[in-house]
PDB file of N, CA, C and O in Angstrom:
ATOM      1  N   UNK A   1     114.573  98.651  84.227  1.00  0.00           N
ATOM      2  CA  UNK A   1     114.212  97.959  85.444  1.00  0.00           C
ATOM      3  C   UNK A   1     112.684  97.911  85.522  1.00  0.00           C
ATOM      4  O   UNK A   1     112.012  98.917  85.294  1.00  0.00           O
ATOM      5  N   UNK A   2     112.011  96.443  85.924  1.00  0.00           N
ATOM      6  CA  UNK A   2     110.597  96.513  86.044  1.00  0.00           C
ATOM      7  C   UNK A   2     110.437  96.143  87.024  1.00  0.00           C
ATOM      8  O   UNK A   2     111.433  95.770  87.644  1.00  0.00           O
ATOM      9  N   UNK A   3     109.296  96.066  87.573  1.00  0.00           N
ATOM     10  CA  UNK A   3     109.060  95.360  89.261  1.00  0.00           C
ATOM     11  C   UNK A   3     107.397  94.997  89.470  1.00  0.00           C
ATOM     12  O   UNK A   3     106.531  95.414  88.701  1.00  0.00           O
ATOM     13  N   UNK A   4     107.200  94.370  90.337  1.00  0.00           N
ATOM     14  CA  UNK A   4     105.313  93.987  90.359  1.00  0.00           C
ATOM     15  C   UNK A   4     105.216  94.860  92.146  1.00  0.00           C
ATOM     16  O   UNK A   4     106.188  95.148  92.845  1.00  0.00           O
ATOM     17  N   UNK A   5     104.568  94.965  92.292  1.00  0.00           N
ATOM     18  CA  UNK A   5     104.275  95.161  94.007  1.00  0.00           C
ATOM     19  C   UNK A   5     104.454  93.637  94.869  1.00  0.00           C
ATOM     20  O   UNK A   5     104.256  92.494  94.457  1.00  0.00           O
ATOM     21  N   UNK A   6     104.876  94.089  96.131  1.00  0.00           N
ATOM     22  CA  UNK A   6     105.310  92.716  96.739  1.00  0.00           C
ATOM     23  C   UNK A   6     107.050  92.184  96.579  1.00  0.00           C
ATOM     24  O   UNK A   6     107.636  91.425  97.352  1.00  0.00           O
ATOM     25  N   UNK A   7     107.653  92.893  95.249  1.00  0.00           N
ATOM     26  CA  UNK A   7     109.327  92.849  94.764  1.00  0.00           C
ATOM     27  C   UNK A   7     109.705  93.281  95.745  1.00  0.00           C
ATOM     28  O   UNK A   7     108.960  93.876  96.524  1.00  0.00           O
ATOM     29  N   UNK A   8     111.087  93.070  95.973  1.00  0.00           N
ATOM     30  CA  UNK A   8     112.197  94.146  96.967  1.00  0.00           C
ATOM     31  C   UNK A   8     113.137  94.216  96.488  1.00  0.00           C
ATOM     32  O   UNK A   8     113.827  93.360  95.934  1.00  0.00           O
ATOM     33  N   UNK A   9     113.341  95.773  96.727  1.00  0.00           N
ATOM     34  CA  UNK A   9     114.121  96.647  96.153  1.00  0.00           C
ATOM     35  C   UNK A   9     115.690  96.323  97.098  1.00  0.00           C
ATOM     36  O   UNK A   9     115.746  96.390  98.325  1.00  0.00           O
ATOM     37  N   UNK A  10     116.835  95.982  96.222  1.00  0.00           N
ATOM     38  CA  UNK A  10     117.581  96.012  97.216  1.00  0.00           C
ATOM     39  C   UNK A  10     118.739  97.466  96.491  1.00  0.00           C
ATOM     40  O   UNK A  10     118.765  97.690  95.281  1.00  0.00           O
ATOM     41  N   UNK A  11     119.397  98.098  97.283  1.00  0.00           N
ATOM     42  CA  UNK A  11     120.121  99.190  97.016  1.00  0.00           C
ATOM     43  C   UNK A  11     121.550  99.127  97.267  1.00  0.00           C
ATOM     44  O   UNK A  11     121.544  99.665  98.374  1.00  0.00           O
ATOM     45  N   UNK A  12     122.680  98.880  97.058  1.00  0.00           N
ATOM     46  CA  UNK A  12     123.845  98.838  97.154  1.00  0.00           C
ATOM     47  C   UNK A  12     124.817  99.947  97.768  1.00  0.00           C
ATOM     48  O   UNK A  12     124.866 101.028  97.179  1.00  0.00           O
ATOM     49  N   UNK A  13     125.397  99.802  98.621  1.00  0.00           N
ATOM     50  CA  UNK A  13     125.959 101.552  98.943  1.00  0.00           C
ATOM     51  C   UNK A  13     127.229 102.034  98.084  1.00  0.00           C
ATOM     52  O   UNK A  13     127.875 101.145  97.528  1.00  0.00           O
ATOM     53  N   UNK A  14     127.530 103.012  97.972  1.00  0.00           N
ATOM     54  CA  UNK A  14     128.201 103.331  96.556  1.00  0.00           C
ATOM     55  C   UNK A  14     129.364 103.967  97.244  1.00  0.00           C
ATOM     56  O   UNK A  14     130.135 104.414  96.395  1.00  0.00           O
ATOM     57  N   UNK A  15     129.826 104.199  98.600  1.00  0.00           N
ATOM     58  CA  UNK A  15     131.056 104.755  99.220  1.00  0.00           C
ATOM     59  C   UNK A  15     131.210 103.820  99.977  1.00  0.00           C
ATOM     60  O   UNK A  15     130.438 102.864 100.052  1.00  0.00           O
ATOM     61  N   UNK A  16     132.456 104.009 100.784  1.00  0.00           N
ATOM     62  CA  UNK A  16     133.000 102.772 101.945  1.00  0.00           C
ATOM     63  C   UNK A  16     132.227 103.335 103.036  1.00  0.00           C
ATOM     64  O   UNK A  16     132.197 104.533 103.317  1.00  0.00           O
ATOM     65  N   UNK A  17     131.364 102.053 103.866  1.00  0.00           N
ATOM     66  CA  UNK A  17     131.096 102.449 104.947  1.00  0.00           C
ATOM     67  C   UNK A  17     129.693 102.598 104.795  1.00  0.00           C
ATOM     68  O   UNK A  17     129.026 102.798 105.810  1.00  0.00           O
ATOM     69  N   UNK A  18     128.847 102.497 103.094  1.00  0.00           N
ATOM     70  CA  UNK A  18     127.494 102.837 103.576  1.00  0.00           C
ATOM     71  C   UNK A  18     127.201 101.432 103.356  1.00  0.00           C
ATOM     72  O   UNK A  18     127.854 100.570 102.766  1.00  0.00           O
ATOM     73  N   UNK A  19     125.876 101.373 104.064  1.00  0.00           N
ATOM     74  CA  UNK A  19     125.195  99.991 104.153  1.00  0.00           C
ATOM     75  C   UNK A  19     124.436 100.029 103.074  1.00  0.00           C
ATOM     76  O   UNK A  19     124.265 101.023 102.368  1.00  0.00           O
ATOM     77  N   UNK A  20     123.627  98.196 102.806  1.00  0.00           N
ATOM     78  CA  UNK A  20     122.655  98.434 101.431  1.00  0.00           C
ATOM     79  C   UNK A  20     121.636  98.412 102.538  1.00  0.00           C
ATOM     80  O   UNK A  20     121.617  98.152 103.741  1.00  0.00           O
ATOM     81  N   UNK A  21     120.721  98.834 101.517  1.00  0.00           N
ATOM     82  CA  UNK A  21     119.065  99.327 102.102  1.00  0.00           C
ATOM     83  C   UNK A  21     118.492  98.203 101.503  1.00  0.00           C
ATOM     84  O   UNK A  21     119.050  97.468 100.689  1.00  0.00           O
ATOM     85  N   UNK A  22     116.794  98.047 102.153  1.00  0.00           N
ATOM     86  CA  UNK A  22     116.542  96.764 101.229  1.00  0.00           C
ATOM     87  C   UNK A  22     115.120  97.240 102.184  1.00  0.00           C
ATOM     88  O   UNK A  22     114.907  97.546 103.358  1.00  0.00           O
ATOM     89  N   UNK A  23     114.211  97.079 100.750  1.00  0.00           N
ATOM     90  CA  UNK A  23     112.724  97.680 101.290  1.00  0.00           C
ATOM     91  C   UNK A  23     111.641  96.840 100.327  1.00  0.00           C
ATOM     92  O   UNK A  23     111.977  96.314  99.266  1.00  0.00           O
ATOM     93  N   UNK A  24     110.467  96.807 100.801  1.00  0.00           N
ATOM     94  CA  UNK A  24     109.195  96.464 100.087  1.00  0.00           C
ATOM     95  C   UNK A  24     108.920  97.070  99.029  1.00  0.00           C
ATOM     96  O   UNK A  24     108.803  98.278  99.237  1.00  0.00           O
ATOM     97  N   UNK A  25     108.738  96.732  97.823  1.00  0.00           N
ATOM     98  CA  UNK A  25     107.846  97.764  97.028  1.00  0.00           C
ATOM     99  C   UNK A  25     106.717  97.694  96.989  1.00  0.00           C
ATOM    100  O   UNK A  25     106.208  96.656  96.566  1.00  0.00           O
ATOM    101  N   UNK A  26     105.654  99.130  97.555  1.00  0.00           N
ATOM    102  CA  UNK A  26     104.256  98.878  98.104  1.00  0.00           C
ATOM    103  C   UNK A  26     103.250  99.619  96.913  1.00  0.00           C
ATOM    104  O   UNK A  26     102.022  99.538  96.907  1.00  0.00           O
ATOM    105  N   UNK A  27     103.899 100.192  96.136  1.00  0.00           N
ATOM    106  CA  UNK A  27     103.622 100.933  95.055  1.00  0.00           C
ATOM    107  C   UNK A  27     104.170 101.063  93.711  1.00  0.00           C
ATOM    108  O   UNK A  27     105.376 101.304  93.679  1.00  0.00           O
ATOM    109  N   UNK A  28     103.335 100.920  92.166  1.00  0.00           N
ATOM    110  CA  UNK A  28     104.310 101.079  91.173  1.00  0.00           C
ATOM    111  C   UNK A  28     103.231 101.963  90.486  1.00  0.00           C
ATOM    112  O   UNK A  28     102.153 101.526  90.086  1.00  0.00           O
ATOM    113  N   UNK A  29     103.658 103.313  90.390  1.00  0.00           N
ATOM    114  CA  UNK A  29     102.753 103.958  89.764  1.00  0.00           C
ATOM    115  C   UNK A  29     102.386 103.837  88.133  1.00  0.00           C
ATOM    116  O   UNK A  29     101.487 104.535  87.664  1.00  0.00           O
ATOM    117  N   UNK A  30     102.931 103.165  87.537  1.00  0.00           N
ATOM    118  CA  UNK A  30     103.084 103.079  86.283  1.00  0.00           C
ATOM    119  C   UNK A  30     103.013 101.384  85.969  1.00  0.00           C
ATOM    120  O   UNK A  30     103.735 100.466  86.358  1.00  0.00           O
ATOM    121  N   UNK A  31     101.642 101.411  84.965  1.00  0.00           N
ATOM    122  CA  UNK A  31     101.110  99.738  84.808  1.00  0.00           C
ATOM    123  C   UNK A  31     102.575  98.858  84.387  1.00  0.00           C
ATOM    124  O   UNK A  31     102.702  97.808  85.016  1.00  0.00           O
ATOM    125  N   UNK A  32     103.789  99.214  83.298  1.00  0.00           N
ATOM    126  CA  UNK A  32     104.435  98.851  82.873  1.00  0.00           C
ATOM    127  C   UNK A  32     105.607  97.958  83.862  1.00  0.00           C
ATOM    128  O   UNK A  32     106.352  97.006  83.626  1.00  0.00           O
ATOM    129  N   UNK A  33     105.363  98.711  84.934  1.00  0.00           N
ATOM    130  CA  UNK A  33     106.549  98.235  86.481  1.00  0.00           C
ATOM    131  C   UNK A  33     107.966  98.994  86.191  1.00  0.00           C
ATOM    132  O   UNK A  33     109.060  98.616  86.610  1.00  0.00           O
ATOM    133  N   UNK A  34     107.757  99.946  85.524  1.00  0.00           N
ATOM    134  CA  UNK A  34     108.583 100.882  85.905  1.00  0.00           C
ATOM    135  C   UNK A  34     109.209 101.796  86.867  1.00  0.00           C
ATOM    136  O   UNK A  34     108.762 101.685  88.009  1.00  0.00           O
ATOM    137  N   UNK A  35     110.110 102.651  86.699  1.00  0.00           N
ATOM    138  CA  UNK A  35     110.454 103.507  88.193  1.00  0.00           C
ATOM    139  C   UNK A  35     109.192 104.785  87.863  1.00  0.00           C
ATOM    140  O   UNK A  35     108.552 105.008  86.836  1.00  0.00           O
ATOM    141  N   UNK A  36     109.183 105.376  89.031  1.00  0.00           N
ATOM    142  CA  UNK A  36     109.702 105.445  90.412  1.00  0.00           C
ATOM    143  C   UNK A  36     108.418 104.238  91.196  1.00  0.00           C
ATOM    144  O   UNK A  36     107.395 103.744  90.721  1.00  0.00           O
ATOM    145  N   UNK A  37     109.044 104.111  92.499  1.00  0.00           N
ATOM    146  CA  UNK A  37     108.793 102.809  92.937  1.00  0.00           C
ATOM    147  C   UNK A  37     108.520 103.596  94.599  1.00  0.00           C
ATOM    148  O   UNK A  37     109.283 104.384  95.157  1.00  0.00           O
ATOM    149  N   UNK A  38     106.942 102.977  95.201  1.00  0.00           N
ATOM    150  CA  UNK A  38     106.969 103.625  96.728  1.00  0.00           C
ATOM    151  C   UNK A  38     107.530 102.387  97.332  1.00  0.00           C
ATOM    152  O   UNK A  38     107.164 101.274  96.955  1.00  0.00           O
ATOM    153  N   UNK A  39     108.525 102.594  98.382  1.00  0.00           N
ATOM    154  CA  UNK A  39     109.374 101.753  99.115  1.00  0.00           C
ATOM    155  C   UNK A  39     108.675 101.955 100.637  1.00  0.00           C
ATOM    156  O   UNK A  39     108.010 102.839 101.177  1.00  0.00           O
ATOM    157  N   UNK A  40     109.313 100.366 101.100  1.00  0.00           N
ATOM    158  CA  UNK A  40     108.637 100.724 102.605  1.00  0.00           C
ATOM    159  C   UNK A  40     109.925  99.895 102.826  1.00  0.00           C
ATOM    160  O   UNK A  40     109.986  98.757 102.359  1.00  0.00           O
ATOM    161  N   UNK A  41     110.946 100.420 103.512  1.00  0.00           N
ATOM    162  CA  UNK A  41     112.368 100.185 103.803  1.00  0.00           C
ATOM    163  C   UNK A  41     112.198  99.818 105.391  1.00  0.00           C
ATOM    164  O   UNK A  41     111.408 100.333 106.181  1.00  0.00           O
ATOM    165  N   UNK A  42     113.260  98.675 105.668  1.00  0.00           N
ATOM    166  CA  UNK A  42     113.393  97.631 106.380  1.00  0.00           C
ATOM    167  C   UNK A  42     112.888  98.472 107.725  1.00  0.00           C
ATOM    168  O   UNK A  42     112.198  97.882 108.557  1.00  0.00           O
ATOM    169  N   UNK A  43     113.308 100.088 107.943  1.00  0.00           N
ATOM    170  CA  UNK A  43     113.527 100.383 108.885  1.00  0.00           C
ATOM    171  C   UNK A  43     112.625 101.208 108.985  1.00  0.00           C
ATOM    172  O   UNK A  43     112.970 102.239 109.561  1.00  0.00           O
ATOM    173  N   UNK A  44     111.408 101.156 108.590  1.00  0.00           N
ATOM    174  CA  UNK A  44     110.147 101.572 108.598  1.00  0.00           C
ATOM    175  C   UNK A  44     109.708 102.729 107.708  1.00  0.00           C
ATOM    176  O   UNK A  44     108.521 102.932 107.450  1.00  0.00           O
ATOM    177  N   UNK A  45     110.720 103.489 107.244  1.00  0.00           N
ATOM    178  CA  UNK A  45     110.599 104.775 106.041  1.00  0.00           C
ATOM    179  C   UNK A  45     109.740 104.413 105.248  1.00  0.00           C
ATOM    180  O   UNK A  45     109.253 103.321 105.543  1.00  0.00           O
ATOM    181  N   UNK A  46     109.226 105.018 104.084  1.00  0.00           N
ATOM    182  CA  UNK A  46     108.553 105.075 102.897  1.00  0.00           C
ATOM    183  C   UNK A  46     109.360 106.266 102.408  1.00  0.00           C
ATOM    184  O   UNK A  46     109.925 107.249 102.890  1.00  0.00           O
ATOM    185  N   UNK A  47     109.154 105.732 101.266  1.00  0.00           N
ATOM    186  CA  UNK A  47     109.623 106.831  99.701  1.00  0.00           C
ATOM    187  C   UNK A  47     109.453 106.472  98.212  1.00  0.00           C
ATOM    188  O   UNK A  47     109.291 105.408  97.614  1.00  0.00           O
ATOM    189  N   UNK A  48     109.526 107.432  97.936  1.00  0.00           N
ATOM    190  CA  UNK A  48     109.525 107.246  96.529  1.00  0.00           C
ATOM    191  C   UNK A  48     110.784 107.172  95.678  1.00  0.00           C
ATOM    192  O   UNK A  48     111.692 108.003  95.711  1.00  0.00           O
ATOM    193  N   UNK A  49     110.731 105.870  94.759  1.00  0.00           N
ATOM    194  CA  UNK A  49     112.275 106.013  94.665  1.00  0.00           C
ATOM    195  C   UNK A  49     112.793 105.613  93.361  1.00  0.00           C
ATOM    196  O   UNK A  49     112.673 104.428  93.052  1.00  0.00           O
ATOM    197  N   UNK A  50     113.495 106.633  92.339  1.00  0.00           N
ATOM    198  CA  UNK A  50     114.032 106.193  91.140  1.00  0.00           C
ATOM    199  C   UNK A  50     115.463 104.977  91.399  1.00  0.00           C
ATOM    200  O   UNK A  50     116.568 105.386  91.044  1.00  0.00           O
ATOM    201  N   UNK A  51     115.393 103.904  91.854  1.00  0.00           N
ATOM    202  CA  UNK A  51     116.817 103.235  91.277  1.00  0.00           C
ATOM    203  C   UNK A  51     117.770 103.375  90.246  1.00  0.00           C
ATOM    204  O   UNK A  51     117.544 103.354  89.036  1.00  0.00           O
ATOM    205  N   UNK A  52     118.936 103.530  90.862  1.00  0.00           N
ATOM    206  CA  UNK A  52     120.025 103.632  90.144  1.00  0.00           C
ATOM    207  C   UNK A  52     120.610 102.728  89.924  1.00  0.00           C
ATOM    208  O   UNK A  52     120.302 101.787  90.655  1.00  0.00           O
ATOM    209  N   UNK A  53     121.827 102.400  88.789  1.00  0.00           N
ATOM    210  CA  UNK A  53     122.649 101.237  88.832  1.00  0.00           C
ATOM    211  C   UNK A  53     122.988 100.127  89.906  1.00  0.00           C
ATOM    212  O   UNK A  53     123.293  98.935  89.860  1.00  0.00           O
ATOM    213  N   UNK A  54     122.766 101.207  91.030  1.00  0.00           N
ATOM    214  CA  UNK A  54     123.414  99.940  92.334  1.00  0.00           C
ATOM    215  C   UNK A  54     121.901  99.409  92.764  1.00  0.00           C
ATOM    216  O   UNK A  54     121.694  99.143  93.948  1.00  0.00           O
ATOM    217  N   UNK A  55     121.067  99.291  91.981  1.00  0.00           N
ATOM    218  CA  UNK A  55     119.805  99.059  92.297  1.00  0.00           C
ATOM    219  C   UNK A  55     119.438  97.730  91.820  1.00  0.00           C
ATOM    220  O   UNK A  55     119.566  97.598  90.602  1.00  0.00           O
ATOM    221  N   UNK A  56     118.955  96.568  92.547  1.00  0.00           N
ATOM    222  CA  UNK A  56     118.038  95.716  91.619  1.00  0.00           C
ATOM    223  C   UNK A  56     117.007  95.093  92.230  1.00  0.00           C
ATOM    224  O   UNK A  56     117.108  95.055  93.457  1.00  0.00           O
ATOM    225  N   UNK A  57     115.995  94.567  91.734  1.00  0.00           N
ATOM    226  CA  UNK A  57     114.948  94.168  91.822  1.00  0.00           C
ATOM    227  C   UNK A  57     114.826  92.984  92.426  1.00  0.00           C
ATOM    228  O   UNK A  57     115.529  92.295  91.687  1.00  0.00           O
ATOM    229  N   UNK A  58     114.360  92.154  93.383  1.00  0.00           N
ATOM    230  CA  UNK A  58     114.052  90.750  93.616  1.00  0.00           C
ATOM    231  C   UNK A  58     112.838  90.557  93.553  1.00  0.00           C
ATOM    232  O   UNK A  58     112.000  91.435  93.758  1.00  0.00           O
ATOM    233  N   UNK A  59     112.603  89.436  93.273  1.00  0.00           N
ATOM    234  CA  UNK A  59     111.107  88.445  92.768  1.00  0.00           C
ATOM    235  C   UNK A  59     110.241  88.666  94.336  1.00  0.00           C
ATOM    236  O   UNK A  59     110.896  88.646  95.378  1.00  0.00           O
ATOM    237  N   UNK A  60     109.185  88.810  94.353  1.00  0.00           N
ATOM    238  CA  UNK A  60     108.190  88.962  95.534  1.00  0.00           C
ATOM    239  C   UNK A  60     108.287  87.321  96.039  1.00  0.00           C
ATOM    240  O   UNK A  60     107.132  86.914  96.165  1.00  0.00           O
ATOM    241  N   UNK A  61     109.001  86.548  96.277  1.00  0.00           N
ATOM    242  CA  UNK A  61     109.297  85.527  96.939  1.00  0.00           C
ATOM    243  C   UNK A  61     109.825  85.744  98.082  1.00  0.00           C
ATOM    244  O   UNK A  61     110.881  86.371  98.156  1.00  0.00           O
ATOM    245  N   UNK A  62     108.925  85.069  99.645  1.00  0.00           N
ATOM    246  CA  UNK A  62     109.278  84.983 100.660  1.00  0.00           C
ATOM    247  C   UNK A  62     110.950  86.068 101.198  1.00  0.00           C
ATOM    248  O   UNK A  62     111.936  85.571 100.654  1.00  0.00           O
ATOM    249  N   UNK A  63     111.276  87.186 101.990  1.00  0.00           N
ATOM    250  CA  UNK A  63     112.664  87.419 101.431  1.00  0.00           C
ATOM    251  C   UNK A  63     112.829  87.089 103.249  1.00  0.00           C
ATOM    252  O   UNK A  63     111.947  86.975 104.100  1.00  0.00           O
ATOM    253  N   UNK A  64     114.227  87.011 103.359  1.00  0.00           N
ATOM    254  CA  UNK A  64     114.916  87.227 104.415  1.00  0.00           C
ATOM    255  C   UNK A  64     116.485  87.844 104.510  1.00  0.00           C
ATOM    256  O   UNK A  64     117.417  87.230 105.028  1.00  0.00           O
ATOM    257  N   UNK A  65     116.590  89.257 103.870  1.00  0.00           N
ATOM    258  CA  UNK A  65     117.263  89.931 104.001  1.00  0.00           C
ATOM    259  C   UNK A  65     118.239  89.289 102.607  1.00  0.00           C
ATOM    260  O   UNK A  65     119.095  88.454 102.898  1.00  0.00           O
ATOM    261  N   UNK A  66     118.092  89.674 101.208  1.00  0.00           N
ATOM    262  CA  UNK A  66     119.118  89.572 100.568  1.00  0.00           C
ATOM    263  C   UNK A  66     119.938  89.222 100.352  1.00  0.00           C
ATOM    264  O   UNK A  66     120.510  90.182  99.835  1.00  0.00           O
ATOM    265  N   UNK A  67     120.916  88.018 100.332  1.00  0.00           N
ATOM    266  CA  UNK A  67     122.582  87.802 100.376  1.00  0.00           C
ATOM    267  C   UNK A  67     123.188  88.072  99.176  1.00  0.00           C
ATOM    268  O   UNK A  67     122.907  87.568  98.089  1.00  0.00           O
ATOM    269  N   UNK A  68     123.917  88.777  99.385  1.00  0.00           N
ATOM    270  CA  UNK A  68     124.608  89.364  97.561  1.00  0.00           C
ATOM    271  C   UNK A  68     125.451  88.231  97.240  1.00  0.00           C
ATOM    272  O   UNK A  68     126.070  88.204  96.176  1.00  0.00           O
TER     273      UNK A  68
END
C-alpha cells in the first residue's frame, strides 16, 4: 500500500455492527508512501496508523465520504 499526503484512508469494519472510518492522511513518514500513515479521522482524532487488509487508499481528489 502507498499513499501521497492529502489521500484518504478509508477502513472497513471487520465484525457486524462496526462502521468504516474514513480519515485524511496528514502525514507519511516514509518518502516511499508507505505505512504507517498520521490520520486525521472524520471525527476529529489523529493517529498513527498501519492499514490492514480492510484498508485502502483513495486518490487526494475532492472526497465526500467514500461509497463502496
Amino acid at each position: 500500500m502507498h499513499a501521497r499526503k492529502g489521500d484518504w484512508l478509508v477502513v472497513e469494519g471487520t465484525h457486524v455492527g462496526d462502521g468504516r472510518q474514513e480519515g485524511l492522511i496528514i502525514d507519511i513518514p516514509h518518502p516511499d508512501g508507505s505505512p504507517p500513515y498520521l490520520v486525521k479521522w472524520l471525527d476529529g482524532r489523529e493517529g498513527l496508523v498501519f492499514p490492514g487488509p480492510d484498508g485502502r487508499v483513495i486518490d487526494h481528489a475532492p472526497h465526500e465520504h467514500v461509497a463502496s
